[in-house]
C-alpha positions as CSV (number, residue, x, y, z in Angstrom):
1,X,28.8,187.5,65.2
2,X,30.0,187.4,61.6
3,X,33.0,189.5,62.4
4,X,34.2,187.2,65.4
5,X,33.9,184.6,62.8
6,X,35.9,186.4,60.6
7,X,38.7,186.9,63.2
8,X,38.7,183.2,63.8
9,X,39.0,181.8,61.1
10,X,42.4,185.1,60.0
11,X,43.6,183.2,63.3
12,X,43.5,179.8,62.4
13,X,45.1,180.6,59.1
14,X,47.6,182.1,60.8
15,X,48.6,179.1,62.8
16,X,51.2,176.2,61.7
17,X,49.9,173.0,62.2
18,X,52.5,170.2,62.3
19,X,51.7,166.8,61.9
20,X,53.8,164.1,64.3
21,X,56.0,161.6,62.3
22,X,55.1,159.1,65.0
23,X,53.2,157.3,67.5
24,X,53.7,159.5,70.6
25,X,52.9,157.6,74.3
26,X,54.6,156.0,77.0
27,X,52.8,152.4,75.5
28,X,55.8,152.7,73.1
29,X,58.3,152.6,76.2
30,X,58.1,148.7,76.4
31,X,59.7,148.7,71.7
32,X,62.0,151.2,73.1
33,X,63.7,149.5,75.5
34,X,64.0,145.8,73.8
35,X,65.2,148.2,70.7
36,X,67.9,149.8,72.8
37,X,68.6,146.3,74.1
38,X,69.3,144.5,70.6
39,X,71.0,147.2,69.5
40,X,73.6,147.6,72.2
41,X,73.7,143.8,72.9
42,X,74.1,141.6,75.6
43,X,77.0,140.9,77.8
44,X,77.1,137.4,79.3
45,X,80.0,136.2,81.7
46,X,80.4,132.3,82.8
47,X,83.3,130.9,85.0
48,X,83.7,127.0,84.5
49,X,85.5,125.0,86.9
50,X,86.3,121.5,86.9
51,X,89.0,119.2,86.6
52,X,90.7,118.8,83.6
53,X,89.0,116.0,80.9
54,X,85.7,117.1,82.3
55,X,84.7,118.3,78.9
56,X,83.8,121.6,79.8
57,X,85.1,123.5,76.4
58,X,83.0,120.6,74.3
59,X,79.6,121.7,76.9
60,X,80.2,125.2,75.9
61,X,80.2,124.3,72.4
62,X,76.7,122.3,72.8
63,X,75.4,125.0,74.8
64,X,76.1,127.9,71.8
65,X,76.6,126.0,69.2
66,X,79.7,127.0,67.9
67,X,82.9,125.5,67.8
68,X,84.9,127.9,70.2
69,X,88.5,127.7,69.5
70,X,90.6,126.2,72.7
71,X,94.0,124.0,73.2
72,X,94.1,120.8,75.3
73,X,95.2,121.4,79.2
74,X,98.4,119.9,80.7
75,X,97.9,118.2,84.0
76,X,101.5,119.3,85.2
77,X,100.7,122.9,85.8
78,X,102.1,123.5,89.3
79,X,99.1,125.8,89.9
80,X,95.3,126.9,89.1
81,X,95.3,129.6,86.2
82,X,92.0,131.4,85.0
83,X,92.0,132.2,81.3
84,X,89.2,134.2,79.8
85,X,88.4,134.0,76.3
86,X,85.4,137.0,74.7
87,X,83.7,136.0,72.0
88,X,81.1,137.6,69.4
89,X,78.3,135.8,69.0
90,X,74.8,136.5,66.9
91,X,71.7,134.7,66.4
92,X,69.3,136.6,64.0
93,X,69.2,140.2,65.0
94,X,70.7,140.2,68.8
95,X,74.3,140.0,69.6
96,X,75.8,138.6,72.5
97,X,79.5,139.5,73.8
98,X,79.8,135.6,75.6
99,X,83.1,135.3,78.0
100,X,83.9,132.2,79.0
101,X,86.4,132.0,82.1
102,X,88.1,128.6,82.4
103,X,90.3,127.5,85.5
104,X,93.3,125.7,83.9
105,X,95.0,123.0,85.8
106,X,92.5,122.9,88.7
107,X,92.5,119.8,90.7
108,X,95.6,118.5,88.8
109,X,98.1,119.4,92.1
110,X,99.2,117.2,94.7
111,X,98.3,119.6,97.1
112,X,95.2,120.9,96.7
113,X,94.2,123.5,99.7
114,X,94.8,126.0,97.7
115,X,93.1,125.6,94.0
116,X,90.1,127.7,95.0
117,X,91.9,130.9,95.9
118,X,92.9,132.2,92.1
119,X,89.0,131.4,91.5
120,X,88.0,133.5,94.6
121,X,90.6,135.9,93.9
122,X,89.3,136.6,90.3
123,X,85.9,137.1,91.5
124,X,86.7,139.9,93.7
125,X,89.3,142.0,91.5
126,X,86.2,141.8,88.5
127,X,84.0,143.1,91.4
128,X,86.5,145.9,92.8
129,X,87.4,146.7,89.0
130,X,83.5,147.6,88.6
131,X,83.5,149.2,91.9
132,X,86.3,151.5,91.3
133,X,84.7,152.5,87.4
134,X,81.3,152.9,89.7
135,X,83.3,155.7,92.5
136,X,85.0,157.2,89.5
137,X,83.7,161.3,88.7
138,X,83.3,160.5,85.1
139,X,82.6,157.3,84.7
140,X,81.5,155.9,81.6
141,X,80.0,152.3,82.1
142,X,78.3,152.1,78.6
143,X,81.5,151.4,77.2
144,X,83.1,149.7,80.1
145,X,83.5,145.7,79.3
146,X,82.3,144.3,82.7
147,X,84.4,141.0,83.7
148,X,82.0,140.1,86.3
149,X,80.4,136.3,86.3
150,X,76.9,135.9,85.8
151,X,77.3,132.2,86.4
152,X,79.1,129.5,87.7
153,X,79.2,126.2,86.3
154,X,80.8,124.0,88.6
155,X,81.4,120.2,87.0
156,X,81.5,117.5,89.1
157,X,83.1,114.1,88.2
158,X,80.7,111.5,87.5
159,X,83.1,108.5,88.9
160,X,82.9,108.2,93.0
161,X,80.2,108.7,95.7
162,X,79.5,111.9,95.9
163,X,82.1,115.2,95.9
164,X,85.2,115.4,96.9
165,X,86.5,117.4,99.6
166,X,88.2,120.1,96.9
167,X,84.5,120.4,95.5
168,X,82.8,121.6,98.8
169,X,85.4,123.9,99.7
170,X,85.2,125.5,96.8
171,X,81.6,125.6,96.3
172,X,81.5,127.3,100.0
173,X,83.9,129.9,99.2
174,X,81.6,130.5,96.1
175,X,78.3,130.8,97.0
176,X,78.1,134.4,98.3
177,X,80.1,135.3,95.4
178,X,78.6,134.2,92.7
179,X,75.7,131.9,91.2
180,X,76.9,128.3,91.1
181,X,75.1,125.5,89.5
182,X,76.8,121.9,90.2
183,X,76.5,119.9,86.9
184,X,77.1,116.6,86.8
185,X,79.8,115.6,83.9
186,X,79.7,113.3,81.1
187,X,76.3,112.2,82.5
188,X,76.1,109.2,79.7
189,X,79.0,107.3,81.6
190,X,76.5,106.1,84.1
191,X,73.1,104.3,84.2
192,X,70.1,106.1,85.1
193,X,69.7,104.9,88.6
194,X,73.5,105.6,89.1
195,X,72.7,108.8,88.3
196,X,69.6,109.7,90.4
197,X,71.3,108.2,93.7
198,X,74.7,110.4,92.7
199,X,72.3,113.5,92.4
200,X,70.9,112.5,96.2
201,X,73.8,112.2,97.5
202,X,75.3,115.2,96.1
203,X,72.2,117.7,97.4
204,X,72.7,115.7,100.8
205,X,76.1,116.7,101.0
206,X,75.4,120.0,100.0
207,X,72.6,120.7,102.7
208,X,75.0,119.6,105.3
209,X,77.4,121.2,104.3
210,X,75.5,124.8,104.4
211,X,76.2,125.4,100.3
212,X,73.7,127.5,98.8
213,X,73.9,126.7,95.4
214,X,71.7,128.7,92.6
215,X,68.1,128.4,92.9
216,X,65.6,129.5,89.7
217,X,63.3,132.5,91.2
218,X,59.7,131.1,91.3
219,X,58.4,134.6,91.9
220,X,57.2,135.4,88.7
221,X,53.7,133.3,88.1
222,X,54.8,133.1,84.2
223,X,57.6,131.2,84.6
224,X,57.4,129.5,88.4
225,X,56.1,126.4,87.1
226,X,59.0,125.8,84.6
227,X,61.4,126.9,87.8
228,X,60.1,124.2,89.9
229,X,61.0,122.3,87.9
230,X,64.2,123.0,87.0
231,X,64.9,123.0,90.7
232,X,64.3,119.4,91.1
233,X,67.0,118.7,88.4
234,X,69.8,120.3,90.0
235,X,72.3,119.2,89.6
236,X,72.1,118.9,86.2
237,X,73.3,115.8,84.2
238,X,75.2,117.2,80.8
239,X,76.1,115.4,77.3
240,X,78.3,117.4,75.2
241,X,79.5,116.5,71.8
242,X,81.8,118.6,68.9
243,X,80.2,115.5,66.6
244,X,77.2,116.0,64.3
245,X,75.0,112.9,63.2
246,X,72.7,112.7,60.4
247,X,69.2,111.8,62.4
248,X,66.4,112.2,59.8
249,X,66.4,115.4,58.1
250,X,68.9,117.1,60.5
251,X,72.4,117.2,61.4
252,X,72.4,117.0,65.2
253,X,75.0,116.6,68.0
254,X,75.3,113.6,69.0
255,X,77.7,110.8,71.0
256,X,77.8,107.6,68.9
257,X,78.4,104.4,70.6
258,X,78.3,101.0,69.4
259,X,74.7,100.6,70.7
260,X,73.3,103.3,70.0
261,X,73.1,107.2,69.5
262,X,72.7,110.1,72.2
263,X,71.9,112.9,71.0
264,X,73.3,116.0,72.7
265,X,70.1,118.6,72.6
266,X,67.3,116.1,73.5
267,X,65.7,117.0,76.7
268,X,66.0,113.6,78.5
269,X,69.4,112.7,77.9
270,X,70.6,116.2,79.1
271,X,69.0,118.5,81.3
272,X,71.2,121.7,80.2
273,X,69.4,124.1,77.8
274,X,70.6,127.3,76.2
275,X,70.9,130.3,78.1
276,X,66.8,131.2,78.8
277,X,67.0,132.1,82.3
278,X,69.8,135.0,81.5
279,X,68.0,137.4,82.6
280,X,66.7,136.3,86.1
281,X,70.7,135.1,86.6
282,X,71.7,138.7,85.7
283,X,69.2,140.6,87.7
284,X,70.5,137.9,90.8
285,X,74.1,138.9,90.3
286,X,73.0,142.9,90.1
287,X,71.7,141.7,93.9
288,X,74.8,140.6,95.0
289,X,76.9,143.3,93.4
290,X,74.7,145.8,95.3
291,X,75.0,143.6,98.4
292,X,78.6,143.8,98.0
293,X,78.8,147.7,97.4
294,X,76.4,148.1,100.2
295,X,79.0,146.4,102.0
296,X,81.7,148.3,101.4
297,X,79.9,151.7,102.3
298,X,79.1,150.4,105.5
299,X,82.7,149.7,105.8
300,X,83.8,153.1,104.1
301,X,81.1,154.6,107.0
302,X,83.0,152.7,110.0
303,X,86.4,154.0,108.8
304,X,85.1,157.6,108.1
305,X,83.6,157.1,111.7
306,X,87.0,156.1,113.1
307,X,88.8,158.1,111.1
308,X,86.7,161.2,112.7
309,X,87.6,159.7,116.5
310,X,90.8,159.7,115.5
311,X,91.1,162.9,114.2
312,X,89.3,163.9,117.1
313,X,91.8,162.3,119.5
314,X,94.9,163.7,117.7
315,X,93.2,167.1,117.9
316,X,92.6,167.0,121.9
317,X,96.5,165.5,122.0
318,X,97.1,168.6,120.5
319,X,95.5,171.1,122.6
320,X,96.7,169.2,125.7
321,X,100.3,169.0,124.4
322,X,99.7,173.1,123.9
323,X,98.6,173.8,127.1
324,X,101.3,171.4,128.3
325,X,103.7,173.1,126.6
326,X,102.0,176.8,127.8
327,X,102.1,175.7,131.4
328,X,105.8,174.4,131.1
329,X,107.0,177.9,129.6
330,X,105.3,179.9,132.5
331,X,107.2,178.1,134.9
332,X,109.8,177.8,133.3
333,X,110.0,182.0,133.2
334,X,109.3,182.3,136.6
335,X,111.9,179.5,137.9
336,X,114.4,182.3,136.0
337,X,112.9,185.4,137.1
338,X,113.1,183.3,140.9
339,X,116.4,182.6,139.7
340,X,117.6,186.2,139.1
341,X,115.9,187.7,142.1
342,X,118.0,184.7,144.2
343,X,121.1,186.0,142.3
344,X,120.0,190.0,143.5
345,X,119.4,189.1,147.0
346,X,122.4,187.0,147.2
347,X,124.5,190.0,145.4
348,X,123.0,192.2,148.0
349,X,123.9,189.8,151.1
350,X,127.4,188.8,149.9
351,X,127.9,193.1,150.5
352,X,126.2,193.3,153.9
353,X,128.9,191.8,155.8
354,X,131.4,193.7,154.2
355,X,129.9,197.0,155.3
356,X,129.5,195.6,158.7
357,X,132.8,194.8,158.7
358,X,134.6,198.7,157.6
359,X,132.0,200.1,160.1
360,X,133.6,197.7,163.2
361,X,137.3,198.8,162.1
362,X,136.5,202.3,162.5
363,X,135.1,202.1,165.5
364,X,138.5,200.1,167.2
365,X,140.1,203.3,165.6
366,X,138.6,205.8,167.5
């Protein structure tokens, strides 16, 4: 028994104990991933459409608050452009890569059938642009800056009845594209039971319409409550403001009018907040974009499918034009070999009378 203790304990001295540096189990997974998340970023893509004097560059502003640099729009532009701006923004340890897509000259044309299709248009090249990086061998989508929008802000004038015809076409050819929230613009220009028939009026028009607009997910029992009631402010009514105002302590953005002060970021004079719900809107868009690439695999399918018929059709063409073409040269040998034995038997008859004939002049002889 001593020597077997004795053996054990040579062994244990032989082994090489190494102590762990860290925590090691899968409750760490949770740090890891909102480590890896702050240190590579977040993207965020918004696409603002509206007419111009809406005061969508001063909302963006108020909503990051920043002052993002950006020239006044001409209303003379003959058509709807789409510039995109990136910007580099960081509040205390995360970083967010913010594009901000702005449709220049839109519902400044005469003619206005037309404005939605550069919009539309953009939507689907920054979708096929990931699709193609998606299908390539290689593909290296850490790096790749995705173009595609997250969210739609779509401003409505505040003066009128409800929209105009240029703001439910648009909105129609949107909603299975991307998210779109209708806001209502320069909300302080109207009194507060202005604004809660306009709001009617515009979800009326909507509904009959068919429009699905963006609706906060209610799923989640940690955030439904908040959701439902964001749900019954759509569509928002926004302030912005580039001004700051001294109110107590604090600078704040505000709008200073001759009676009084709004300021931008309280709750009840506007109902836009900063960007908490980027997450659901992201994980919505991921739907869509696999909606859309399961689209176009069923559509690659149907192509392969008929490009097999097709294939298959050519190939029995083929065979048929072969054993056409078989046929046609076996009769086409015998009609000569006919041919030739018609020439031999005629050769052969055109000398039968002639013999016939020597044989009879002979005979007269005689």
């Amino acid at each position: 028994m001593a020597t077997e203790d004795i053996d054990r304990a040579k062994v244990e001295a032989m082994l090489r104990t190494m102590k762990l540096s860290g925590h090691v189990g899968f409750d760490s997974l949770p740090s890891q991933l909102v480590n890896k998340s702050v240190q590579n970023g977040f993207l965020f893509n918004i696409l603002c459409i509206g007419e111009t004097g809406l005061g969508k560059s001063t909302l963006m502003d108020s909503l990051f608050n920043t002052s993002f640099e950006s020239t006044p729009s001409p209303h003379s532009l003959p058509s709807v452009k789409l510039k995109a701006h990136t910007y580099e923004l960081q509040e205390s340890n995360v970083r967010l890569k913010l594009t901000i897509v702005d449709t220049v000259g839109y519902g400044d044309q005469i003619n206005k059938e037309d404005s939605f299709k550069a919009v539309v248009d953009y939507i689907d090249a920054q979708f096929e642009a990931y699709l193609q990086e998606e299908l390539k061998i290689k593909r290296n989508l850490a790096t790749y800056h995705d173009n595609r929008i997250h969210i739609c802000l779509y401003f409505i004038c505040p003066t009128g009845h409800g929209l105009k015809s240029i703001d439910l076409v648009c909105m129609k050819k949107l909603d299975s594209k991307v998210n779109v929230i209708p806001i209502i613009a320069k909300a302080d220009t109207i009194s507060k039971t202005e604004l809660q028939k306009f709001k009617s009026k515009i979800i009326s028009e909507l509904q009959t319409n068919g429009i699905q607009i963006y609706q906060f997910p209610t799923d989640d029992e940690s955030v439904a409550d908040i959701n439902v009631t964001m749900n019954t402010h759509v569509p928002f009514a926004v302030v912005g403001s580039t001004d700051f105002i001294r109110i107590g302590n604090k600078m704040m953005r505000s709008r200073q009018y001759p009676w009084g002060t709004v300021q931008v970021s309280f709750q009840q004079t506007c109902e836009a907040k900063r960007s908490i719900h980027l997450q659901e809107l992201q994980q919505k868009e991921d739907e869509m974009r696999q909606m859309f690439v399961a689209r176009v695999k069923e559509k690659e399918a149907e192509l392969k499918e008929t490009e097999k018929e097709l294939h298959n059709k050519f190939d029995k063409l083929k065979k048929d034009h072969a054993e056409d073409k078989k046929k046609l040269e076996e009769n086409r040998k015998k009609l000569e070999d006919d041919i030739l034995e018609f020439n031999r038997r005629k050769a052969q008859f055109a000398q039968q009378p002639q013999h016939h004939t020597l044989t009879l002049g002979k005979s007269k002889k005689k």
